[in-house]
C-alpha positions in Angstrom: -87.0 163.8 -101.0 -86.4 166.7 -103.6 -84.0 165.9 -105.7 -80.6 167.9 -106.0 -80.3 167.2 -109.7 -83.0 167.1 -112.5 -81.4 166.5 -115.8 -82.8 167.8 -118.9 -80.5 167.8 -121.9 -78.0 167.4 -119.1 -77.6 171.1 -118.8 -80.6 172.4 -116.3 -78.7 174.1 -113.6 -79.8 174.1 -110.1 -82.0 177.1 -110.0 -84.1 175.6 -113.1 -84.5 172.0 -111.8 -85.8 173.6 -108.5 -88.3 175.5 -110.9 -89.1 172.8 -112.7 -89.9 170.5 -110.3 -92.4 173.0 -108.4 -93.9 173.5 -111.8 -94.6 169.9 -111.9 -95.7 169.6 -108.5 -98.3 172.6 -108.9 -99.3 172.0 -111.7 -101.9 169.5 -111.8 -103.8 170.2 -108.4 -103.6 174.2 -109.7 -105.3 173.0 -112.8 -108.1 170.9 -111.2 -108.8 173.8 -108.7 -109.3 175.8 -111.4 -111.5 173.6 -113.1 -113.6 173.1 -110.4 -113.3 176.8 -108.7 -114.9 178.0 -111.7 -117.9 175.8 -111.7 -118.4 177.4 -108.1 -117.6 180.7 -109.1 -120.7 180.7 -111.8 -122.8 178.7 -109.4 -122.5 181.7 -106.8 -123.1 184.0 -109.3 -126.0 182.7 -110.7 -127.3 181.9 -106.9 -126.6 186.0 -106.3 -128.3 186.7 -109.7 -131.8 184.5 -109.1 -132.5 184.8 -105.2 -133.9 187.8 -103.9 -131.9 190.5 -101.4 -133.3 188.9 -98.2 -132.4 185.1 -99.1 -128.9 186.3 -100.9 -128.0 188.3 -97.4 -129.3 184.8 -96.1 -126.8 183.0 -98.1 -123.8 184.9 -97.1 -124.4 184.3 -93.3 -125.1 180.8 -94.1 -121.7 180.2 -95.8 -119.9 181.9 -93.6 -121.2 180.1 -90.1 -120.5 176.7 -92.2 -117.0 178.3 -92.7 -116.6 179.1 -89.2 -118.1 176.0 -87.5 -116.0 174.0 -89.8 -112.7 175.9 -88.8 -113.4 176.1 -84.5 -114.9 172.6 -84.2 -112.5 170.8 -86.4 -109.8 171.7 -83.2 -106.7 171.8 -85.5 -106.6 168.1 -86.4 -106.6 167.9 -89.7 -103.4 170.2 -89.8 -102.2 168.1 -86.9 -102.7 165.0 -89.1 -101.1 166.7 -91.9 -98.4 167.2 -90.1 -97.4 164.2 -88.5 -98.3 161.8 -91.4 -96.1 164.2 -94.1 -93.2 163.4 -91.1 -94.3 159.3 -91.0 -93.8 156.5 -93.4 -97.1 156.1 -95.9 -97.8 152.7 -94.2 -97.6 153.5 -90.3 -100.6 155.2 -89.3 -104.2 153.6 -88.5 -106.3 156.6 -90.9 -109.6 155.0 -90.1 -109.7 155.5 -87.1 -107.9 158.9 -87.1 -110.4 159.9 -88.9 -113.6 159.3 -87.2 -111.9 160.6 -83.8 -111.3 163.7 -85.6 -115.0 163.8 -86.9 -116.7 163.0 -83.9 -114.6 165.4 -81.6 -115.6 167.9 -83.5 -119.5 167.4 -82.9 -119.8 168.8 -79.5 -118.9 172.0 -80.1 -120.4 172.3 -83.9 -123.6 171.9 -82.2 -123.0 174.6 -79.4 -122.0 177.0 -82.4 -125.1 176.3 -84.5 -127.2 176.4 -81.9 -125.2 179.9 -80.6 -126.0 181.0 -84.2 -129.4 179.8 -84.2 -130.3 182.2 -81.2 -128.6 185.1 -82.8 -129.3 185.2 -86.7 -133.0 184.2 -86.1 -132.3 180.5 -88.7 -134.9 178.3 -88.6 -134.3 175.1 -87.2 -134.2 173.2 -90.3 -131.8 175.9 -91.3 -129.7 175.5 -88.3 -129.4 171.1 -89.1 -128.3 172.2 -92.5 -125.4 174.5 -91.1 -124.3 171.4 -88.8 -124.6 168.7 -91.2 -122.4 170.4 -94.1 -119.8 171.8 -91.3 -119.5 168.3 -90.2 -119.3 166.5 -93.5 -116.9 169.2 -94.7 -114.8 168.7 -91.3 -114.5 165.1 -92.5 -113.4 165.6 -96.1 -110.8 168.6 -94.8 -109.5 165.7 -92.4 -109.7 163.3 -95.5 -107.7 165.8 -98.2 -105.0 166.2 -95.3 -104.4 162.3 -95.1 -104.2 162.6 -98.9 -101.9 165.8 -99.0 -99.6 164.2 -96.8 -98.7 161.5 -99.0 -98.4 163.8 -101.8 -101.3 163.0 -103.4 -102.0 166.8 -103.9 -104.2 166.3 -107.4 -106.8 163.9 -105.3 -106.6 166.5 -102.3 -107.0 169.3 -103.7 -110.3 167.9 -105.5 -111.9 166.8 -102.8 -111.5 170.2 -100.6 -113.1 171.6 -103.5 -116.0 169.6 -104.5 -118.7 170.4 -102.3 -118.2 174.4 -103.8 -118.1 173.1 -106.9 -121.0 170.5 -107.1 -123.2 173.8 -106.3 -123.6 174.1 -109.6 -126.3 171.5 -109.4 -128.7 172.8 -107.2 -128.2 176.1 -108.5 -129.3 174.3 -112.1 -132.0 172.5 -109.9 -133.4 176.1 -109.0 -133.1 177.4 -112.3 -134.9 174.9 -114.4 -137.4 174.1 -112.2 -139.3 177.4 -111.4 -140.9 176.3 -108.2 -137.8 175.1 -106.7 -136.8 178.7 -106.2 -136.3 178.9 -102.7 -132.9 178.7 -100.6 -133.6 176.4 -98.3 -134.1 173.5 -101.3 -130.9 174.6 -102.4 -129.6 173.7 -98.7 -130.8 170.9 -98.7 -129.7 169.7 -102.0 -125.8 171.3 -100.5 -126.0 169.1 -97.5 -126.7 166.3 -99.7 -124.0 166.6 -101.8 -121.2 167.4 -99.4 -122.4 164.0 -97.6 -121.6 162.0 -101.0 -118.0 163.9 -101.7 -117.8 162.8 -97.8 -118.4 159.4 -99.2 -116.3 159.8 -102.3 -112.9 160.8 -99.8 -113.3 157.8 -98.1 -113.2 155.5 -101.2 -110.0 157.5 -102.4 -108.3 156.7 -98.8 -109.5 152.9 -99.0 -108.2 152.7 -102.2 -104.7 155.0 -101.9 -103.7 154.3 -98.1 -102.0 151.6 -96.1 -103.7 150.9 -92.9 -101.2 151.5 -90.3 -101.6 150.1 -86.4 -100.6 153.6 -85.2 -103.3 155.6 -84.1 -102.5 159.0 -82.8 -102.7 159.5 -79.4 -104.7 161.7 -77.0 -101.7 163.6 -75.6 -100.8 164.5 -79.3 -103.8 165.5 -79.8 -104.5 167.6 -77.3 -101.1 169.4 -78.2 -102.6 169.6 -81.6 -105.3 171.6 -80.6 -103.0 174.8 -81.2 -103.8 174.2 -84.8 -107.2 175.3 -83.7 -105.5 178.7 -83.5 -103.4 178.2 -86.2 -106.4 177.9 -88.5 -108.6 179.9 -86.3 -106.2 183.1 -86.6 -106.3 182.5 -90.7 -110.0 181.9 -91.2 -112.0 183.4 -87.8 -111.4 186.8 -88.2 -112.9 186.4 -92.3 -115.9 185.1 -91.2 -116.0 187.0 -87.4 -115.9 190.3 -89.6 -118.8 188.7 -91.7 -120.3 187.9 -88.8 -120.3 191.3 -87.0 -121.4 192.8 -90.4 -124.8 190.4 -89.9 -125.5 192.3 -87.1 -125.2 196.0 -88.4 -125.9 195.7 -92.0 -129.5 195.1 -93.9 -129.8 192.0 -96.1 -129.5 193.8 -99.1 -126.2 195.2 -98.2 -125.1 191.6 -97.0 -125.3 190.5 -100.4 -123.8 193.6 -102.4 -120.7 192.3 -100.4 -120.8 188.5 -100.9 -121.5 189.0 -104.8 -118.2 191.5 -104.8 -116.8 188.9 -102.7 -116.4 186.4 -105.3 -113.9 187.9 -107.5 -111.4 187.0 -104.3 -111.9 183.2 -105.3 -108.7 183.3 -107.7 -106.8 184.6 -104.4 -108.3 182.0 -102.3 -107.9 179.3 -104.9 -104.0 179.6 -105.1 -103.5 180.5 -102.0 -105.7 177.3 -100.8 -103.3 175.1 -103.6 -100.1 176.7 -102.6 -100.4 176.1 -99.1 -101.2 172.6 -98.9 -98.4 171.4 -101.2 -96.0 174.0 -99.7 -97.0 172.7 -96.1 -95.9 169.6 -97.2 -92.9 170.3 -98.7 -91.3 172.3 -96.8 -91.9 169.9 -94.1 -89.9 167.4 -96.0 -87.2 170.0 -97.6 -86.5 172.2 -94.7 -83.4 173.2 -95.5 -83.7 174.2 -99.1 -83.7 177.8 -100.5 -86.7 179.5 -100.6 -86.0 182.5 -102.4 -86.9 181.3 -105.8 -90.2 180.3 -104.0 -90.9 183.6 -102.7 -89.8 185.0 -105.9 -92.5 183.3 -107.9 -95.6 184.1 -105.5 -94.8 187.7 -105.2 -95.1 188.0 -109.0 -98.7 185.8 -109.3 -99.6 187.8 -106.4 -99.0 190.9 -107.7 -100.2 190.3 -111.5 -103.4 189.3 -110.1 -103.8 192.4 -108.0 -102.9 194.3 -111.0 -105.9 191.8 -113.2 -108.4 192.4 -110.3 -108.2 196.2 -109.9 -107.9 197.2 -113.1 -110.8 194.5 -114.8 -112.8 193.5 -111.9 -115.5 196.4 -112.0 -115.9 195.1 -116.0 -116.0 191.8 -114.6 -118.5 192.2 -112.0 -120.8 194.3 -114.3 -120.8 191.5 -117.3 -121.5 188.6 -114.7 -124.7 190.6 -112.4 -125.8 192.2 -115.6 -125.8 195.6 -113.1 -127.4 193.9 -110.5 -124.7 195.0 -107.6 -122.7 197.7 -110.1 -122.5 199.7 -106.8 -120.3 197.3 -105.1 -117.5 197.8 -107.7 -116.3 200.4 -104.9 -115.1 197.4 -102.7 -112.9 196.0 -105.1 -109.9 197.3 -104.7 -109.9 196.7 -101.3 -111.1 193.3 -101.5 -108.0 192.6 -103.9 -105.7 194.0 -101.8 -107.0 191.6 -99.2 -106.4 188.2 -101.6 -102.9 190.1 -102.2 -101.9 189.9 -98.7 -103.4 186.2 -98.4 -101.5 185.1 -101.5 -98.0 186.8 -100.0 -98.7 185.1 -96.9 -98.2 181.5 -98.5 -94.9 180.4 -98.1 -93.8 182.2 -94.4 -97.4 180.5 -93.4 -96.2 177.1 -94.9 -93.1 177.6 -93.5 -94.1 177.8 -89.7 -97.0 175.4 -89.7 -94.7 172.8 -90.6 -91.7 173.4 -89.1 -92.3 175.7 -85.8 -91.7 174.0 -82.2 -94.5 174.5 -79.9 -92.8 177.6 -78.5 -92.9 179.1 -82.1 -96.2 178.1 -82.7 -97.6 179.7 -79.5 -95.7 182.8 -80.5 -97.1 182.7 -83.5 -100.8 181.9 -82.6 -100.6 185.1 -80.0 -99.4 187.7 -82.0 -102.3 186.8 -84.7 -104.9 186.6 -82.1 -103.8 189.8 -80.3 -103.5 192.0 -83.7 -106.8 190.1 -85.1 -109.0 190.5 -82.0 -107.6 194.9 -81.8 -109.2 194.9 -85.5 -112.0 193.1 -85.0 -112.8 195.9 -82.4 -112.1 198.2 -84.8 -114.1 196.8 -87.9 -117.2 196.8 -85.3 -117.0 200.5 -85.0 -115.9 201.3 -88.6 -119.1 199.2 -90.2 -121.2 200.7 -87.8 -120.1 204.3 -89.1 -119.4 203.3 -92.9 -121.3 200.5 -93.7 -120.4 197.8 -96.0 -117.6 199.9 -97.7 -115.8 199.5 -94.0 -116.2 195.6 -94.1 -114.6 195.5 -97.2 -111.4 197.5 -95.6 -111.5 195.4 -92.4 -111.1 192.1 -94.6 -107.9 194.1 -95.7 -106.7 195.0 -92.4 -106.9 191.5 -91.5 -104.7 189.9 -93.8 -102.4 192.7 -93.7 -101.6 191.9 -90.2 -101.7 188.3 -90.6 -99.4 188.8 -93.5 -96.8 191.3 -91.5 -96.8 188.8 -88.5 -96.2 185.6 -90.5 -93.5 187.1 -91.8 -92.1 188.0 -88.7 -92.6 184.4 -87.3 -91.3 182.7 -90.2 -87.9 184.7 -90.0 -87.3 184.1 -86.5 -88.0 180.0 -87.1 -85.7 180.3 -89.9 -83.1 181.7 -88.1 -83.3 178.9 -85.4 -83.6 175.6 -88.1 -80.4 176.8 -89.1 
């Protein structure tokens, strides 16, 4: 439980021990993720710097169906699992077999969403195995980083939802030092392969870190749990649906102008990613403390790194594509107003994932669906008549939304835990 009193010199007053003991508890998964966020950060840059326009374009899609089959076909259970183990004793539940459950009920529909992608995007089929290999493997090390999340291991989960981004930097050093190994589709392969051994690498850390419980958690709860689906879907969908509609109006070339600008949204998505699984958490277990200092403290990251991102980003983007994509530094400041929005959204998110009733979590899933699925109609009609400038804005109007709505939510399920 979070304790009422830290002492320090015996005169830290209440506002400073609640400070200092988020700063602890931040401070070591913010600094792995920003170890290994980096090393994905210049492995997608150098991937964006060495493939060609066609395979880059390629490569956006790619990522972003992985993203998306990961997010449907998962059905909410590694939020569900989150949820109910952060509210259980360490020891109670069974996580072996929770775990492959929640793998294999998501390979049904990851396969009717590659081959749905398959039909559309024109993959090959060795392409298309690739997409539902990593989307699976990556389902089971989300699952895996919850289990360890909600036992506050937040150092180990955080490092294992980032690994298989970060480890690109091999077969991005693969493709670079070996000259005939320039193709995309070794670099998938050599993906896959390494998002199977992180895969691996969770399960050690569970073996070794949990109790196995006799608990297993049940079909009825699980089927309730699939409103995490929506949850996530309404966070993550509408990212990668917009992507997706852009794959269907833009060329290649234009693909990749916007998944090279892209990137400088990773130090939104990175503390947003951190915040939110340690927040989740938290909050589950300290309901009834005062968030203000809380909301205090993300509004002023989130707004010195709008201010870092607008003002440096175009210098940024120039330095690292050597003026490769220098005409993309137009989407920036939309694209930082975006990770704004997402970083803002943090704590109401947190907040209502954790503590909503399934009335409130209805509620809450509708009103994002309703506002995301207007915009999405929208963004079809404003990329079609501005082009990649549009799916840059639409991103924006996204999170906006999701932001204002959140916020709504979170007030109205304050109100009634009081």
């Amino acid at each position: 439980m979070f304790p009422e009193k830290l002492i320090l010199n015996n005169q830290k007053t209440p506002a400073a021990a609640r400070l200092s003991y988020w700063l602890r508890l931040t401070r070591g998964p913010i600094f792995v993720s920003i170890v290994t966020s980096t090393l994905t950060f210049v492995a997608i840059v150098l991937l964006y710097r060495q493939l060609n326009s066609e395979d880059a374009g390629t490569l956006t899609i790619i990522l972003a169906l992985i993203q998306l089959t990961m997010m449907v076909a998962g059905l909410g259970q590694p939020t569900l699992i989150q949820r109910m183990y952060s509210r259980s004793a360490e020891s109670e539940f069974n996580w072996p077999k929770d775990l492959l459950i929640s793998t294999a009920a998501s390979l049904p529909l990851s396969l009717l969403i590659c081959i749905i992608a398959y039909t559309i995007y024109e993959l090959t089929i060795l392409r298309t195995v690739l997409v539902f290999l990593s989307a699976t493997m990556q389902i089971a090390i989300l699952t895996q980083s919850q289990m360890l999340n909600a036992s506050q291991l937040y150092v180990w989960g955080n490092t294992l939802l980032r690994l298989p981004n970060s480890l690109l930097i091999f077969p991005v050093l693969v493709i670079l030092l070996v000259p005939t190994a320039l193709q995309l589709d070794t670099f998938l392969k050599l993906f896959t392969t390494l998002t199977a051994i992180v895969a691996l690498f969770g399960l050690i850390l569970l073996i070794k870190h949990l109790h196995r419980g006799r608990r297993a958690i049940g079909w009825r709860a699980r089927f309730n749990g699939v409103i995490f689906l929506f949850t996530q879907s309404s966070y993550s969908l509408p990212d990668q649906g917009i992507v997706a509609i852009a794959a269907s109006i833009l060329t290649s070339s234009q693909l990749a102008i916007y998944g090279a600008i892209a990137i400088l949204q990773k130090p939104f998505e990175l503390l947003t990613s951190v915040l939110r699984t340690i927040f989740t958490t938290e909050l589950i277990r300290q309901r009834d403390q005062n968030r203000a200092l809380l909301n205090t403290g993300v509004w002023g990251i989130s707004v010195l790194a709008l201010a870092l991102a607008i003002f440096f980003g175009p210098e940024v983007v120039r330095f690292l594509y050597a003026g490769r994509y220098a005409q993309g530094t137009a989407l920036i400041p939309a694209l930082a107003l975006a990770g704004f929005f997402r970083l803002v959204e943090t704590v109401p998110r947190s907040f209502v994932i954790g503590n909503a009733n399934q009335h409130g979590l209805r509620r809450f899933v509708s009103f994002q669906l309703i506002v995301a699925g207007v915009i999405l109609v929208a963004c079809w009609w404003m990329i079609l008549e501005n082009g990649v400038i549009a799916l840059a804005w639409s991103i924006t109007l996204v999170q906006l939304s999701r932001y204002l709505v959140s916020r709504e939510v979170y007030r109205s399920t304050e109100m009634k835990s009081k």
